[in-house]
C-alpha positions in Angstrom: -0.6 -27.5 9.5 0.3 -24.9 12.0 -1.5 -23.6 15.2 -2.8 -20.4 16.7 -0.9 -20.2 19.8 -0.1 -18.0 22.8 1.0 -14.2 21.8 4.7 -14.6 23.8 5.6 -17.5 21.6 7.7 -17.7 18.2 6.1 -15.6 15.7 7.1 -18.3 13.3 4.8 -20.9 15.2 1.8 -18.8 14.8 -0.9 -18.4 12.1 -0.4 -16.6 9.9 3.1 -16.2 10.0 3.7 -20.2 9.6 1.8 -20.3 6.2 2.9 -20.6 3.0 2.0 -17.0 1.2 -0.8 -18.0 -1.3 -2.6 -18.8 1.9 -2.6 -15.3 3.4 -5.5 -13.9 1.4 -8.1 -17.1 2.9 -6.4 -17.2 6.3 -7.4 -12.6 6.4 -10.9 -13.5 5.5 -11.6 -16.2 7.9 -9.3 -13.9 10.7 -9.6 -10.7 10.1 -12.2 -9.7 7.5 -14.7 -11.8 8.8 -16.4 -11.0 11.9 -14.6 -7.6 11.5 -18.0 -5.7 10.0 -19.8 -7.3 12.3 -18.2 -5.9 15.1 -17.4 -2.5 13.8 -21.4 -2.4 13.0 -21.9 -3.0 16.5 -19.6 -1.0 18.0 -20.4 2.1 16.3 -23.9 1.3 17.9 -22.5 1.2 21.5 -20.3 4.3 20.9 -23.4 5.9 18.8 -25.8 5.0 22.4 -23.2 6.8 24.7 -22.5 9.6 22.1 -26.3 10.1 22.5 -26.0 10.3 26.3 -23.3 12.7 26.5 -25.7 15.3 23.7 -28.6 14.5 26.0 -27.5 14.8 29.6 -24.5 17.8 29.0 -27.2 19.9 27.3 -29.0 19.7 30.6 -29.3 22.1 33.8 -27.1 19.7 35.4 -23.7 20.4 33.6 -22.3 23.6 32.9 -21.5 23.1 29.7 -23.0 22.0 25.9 -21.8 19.6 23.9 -21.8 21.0 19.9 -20.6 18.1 18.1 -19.2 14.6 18.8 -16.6 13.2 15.5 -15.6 10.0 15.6 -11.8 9.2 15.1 -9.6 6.2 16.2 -9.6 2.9 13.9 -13.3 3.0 14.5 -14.1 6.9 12.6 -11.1 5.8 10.0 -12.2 2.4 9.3 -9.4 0.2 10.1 -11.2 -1.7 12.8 -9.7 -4.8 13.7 -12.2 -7.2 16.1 -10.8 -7.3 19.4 -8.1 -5.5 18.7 -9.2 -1.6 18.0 -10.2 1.7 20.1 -12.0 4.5 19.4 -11.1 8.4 19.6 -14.4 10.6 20.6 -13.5 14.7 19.7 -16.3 16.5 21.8 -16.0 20.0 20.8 -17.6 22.3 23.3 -19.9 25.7 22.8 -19.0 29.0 24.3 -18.5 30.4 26.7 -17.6 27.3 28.5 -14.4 26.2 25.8 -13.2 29.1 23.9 -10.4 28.7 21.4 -6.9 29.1 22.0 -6.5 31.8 19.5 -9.0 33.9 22.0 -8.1 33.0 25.7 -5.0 32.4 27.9 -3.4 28.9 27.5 -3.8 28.9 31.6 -7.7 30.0 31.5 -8.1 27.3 28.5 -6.5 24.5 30.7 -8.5 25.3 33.8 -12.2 25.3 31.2 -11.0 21.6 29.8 -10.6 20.4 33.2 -13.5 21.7 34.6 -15.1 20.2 31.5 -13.4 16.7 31.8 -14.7 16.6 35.6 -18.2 17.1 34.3 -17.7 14.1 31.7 -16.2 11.8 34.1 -18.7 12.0 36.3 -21.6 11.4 33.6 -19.8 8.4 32.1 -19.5 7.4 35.6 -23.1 7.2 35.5 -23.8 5.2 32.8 -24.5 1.6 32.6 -22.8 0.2 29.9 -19.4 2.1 30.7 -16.1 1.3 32.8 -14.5 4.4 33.3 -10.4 4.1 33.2 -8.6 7.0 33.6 -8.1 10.8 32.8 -5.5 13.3 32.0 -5.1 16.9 31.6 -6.4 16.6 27.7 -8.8 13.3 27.8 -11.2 11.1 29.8 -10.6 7.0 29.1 -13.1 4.6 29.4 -14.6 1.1 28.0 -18.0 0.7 26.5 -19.3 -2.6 26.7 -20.2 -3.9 23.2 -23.3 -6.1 22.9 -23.4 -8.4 19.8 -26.1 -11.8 19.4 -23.1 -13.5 17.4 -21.2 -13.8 21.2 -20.5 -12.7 24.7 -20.0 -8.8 25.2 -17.1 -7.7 24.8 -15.3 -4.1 25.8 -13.7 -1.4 23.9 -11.5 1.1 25.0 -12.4 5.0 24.6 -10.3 8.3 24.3 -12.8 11.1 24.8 -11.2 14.4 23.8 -13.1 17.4 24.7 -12.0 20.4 22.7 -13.2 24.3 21.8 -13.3 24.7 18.3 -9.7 25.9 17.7 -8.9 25.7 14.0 -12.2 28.3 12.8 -11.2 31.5 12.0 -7.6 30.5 10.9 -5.9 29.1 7.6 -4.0 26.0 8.5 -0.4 27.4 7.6 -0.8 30.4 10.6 -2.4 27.9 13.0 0.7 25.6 12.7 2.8 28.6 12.6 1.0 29.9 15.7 1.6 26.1 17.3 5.1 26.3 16.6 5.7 29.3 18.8 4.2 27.1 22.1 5.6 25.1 24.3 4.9 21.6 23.6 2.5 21.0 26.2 0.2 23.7 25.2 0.6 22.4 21.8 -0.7 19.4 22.7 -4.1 21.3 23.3 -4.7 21.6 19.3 -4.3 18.0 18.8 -8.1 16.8 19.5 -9.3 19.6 17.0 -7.2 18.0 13.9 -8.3 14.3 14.8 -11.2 14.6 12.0 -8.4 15.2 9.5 -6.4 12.5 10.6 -9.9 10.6 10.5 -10.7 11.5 6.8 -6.7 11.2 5.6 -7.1 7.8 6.4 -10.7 6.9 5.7 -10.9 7.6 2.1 -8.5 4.8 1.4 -9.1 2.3 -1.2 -10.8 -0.9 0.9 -7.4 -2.9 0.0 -5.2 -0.7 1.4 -7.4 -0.6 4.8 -6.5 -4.3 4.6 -3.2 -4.3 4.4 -3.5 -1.6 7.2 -5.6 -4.2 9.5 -3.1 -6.9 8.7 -0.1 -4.6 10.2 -1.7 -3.6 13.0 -2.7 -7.7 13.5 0.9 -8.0 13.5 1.5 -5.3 15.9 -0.7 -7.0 18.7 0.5 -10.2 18.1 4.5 -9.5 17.9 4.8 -6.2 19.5 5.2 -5.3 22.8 2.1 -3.0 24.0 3.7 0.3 24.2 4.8 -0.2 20.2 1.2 -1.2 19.0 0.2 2.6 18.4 -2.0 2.5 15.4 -1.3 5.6 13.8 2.4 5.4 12.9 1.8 1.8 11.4 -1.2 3.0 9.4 0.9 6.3 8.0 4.2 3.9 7.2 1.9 1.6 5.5 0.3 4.3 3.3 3.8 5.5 2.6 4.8 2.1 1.4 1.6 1.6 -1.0 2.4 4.4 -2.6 5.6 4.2 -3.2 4.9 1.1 -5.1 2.5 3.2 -7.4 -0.6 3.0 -5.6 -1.4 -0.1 -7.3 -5.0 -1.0 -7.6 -5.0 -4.1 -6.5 -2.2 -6.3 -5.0 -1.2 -9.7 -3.3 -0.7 -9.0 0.7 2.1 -10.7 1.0 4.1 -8.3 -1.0 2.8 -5.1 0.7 3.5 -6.9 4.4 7.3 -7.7 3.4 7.7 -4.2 1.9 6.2 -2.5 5.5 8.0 -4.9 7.6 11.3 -3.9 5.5 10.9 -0.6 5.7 10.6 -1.5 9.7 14.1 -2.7 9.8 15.6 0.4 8.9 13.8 3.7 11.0 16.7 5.7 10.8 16.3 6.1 7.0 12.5 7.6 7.5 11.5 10.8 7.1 8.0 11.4 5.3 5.5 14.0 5.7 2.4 14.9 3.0 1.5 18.1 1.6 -2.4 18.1 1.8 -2.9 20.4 4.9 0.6 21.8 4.9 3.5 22.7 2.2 7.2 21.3 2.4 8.3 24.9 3.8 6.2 24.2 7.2 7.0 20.8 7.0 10.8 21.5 7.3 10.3 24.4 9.5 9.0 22.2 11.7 11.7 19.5 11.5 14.7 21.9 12.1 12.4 24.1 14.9 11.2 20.9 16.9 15.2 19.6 16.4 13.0 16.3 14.9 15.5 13.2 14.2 15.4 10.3 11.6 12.5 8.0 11.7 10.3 10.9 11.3 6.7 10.7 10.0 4.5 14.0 10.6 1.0 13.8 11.2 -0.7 15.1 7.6 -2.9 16.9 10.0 -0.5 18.5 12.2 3.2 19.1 10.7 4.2 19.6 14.9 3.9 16.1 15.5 6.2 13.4 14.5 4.0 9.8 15.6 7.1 7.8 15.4 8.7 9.8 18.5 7.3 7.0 20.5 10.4 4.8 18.7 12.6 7.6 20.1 11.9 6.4 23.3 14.0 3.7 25.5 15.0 0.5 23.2 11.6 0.4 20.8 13.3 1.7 18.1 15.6 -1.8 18.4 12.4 -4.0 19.2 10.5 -3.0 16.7 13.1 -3.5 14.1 14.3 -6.7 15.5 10.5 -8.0 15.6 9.6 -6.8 12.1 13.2 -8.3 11.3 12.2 -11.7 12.4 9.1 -11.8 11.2 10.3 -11.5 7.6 12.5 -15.0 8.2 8.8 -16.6 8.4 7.7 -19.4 6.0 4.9 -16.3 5.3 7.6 -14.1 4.0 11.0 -14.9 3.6 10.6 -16.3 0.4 8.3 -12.8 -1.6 9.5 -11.3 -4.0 8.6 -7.4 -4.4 7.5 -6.7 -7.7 6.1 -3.7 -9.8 2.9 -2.7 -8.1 3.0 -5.7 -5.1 2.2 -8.0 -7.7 -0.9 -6.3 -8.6 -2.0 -3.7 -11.3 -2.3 0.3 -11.8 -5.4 1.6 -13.2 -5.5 4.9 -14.9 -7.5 7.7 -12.4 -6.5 6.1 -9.3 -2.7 7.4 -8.7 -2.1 11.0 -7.8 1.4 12.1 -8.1 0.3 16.0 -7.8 2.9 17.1 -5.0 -0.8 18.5 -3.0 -1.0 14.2 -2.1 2.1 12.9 -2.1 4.5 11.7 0.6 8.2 12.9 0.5 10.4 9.9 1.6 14.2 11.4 2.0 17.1 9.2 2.3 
């Protein structure tokens, strides 16, 4: 029997990666699965109590600005929550005339509004007695919420709040990126907070299995990674890739699906992958020669300007990621799977799309 030991230590010495693979699916209920609900249930109450907050006291006399809407994104809004191990993405879109879009004001008057705007929300979560504030930037305010459970101790979760005019109304989604394009990257970056609900509902109306898999990856990530490689949303898109490149099956043994992530892993430079739900290949590959994008690329299927794996561009990740995803496959958990048709599991009739409006591209 193997131990659960310290996070800097052999990924071979640690659950689950010491197991013998019919033990993964037991050893993701009693780890991962369980006490996972639980916590997302009461997180989405401590996020709900200072989403409440923020409605109430921003509506008042006292700020100079009102709130419209607050949409939840982050593991929490797509539903890949792991306990412990998850944040949570808050969009705040903001009424007129205090945020107008970019489409109708000056990039400069738009960034002075957001940071008059994040000064306001700073100092109202400042206020509140369940939060820790962090940090802010020119496009967010960070903080923890403290999460109160009966089941044990409080615990606290870190928060992006991401206050945003509504910038996409008004436009289709193939001038917007167009439009985007034509910016400098930094102004850009100002869109990004109005496409988090896509990114929110790309990923949310998974199949439950495949949000599995997904948790079990970014389990992986925290435990094997360094932090600046534990980005969520790069993991969570590869995996998708992966699934369905093996024919969306409908139901399939972990194992399988890990191995066939954690290969693909080992060899970035051969990714490139981008979806055509909110954008066609044209924009897609406009993009890639415009933005002078490199192999491993995966665009955002909300936003066709931003590659998430440009953060394995950066420094060595690119070689620590592959060379911790390459070690983990010499586990006992994996180095003995087989990939077979469908991970081992089964294709039912209704579930697979290949309509080129929902597939990935994957280019070698």
């Amino acid at each position: 029997m193997c131990l659960v030991v310290a996070i800097n230590e052999s990924a071979a010495e640690r659950e689950p990666w010491c197991l013998h693979p019919y033990k993964l699916e037991l050893w993701y209920k009693e780890n991962i699965q369980r006490g996972t609900t639980d916590f997302d249930t009461d997180c989405r109450e401590a996020v709900d109590t200072v989403v409440r907050y923020l409605h109430r006291d921003c509506s008042t006399s006292i700020f100079l600005f009102d709130v419209s809407k607050v949409i939840k994104g982050g593991s929490l809004g797509k539903g890949t929550m792991v306990k412990d191990l998850s944040d949570v993405d808050l969009v705040a879109f903001i009424n007129p005339p205090h945020m107008t879009s970019l489409g109708s004001t000056d990039p400069q008057v738009y960034r002075n509004n957001l940071k008059a705007v994040l000064e306001q929300l700073e100092a109202a979560l400042r206020r509140h007695p369940w939060v820790r504030f962090n940090r802010s930037d020119a496009y967010l305010v960070n903080f923890a919420v403290e999460v109160r459970s009966a089941a044990s101790d409080p615990r606290w979760v870190d928060v992006d709040l991401l206050p945003t005019a509504d910038n996409i109304s008004g436009s289709t989604m193939g001038s917007l990126f167009r439009k985007m394009l034509q910016m400098r990257g930094y102004d850009r970056g100002f869109y990004s907070a109005s496409l988090v609900k896509f990114q929110r509902e790309f990923v949310k109306n998974l199949p439950a299995y495949v949000k599995d898999l997904i948790r079990l990856v970014k389990y992986w990530a925290y435990t094997c990674l360094p932090p600046a490689l534990r980005k969520s949303y790069p993991l969570e898109l590869i995996t998708i890739h992966r699934w369905e490149e093996a024919g969306r099956p409908s139901r399939f043994k972990k194992a399988q699906g890990l191995r066939d992530v954690l290969q693909t892993l080992t060899d970035l430079n051969q990714l490139k992958i981008y979806w055509m739900e909110h954008y066609d290949r044209v924009l897609a590959e406009l993009s890639i020669e415009k933005l002078g994008l490199t192999n491993p690329i995966v665009l955002d299927p909300a936003n066709p300007t931003n590659n998430v794996c440009s953060v394995y561009h950066s420094f060595d990740n690119r070689e620590k990621l592959q060379d911790a995803a390459g070690k983990t496959l010499q586990s006992a958990l994996l180095r003995d799977v087989k990939i077979t048709t469908y991970w081992g599991g089964s294709y039912e009739g209704g579930i697979r799309i290949d309509d080129d409006t929902f597939s990935s591209t994957f280019i070698l």
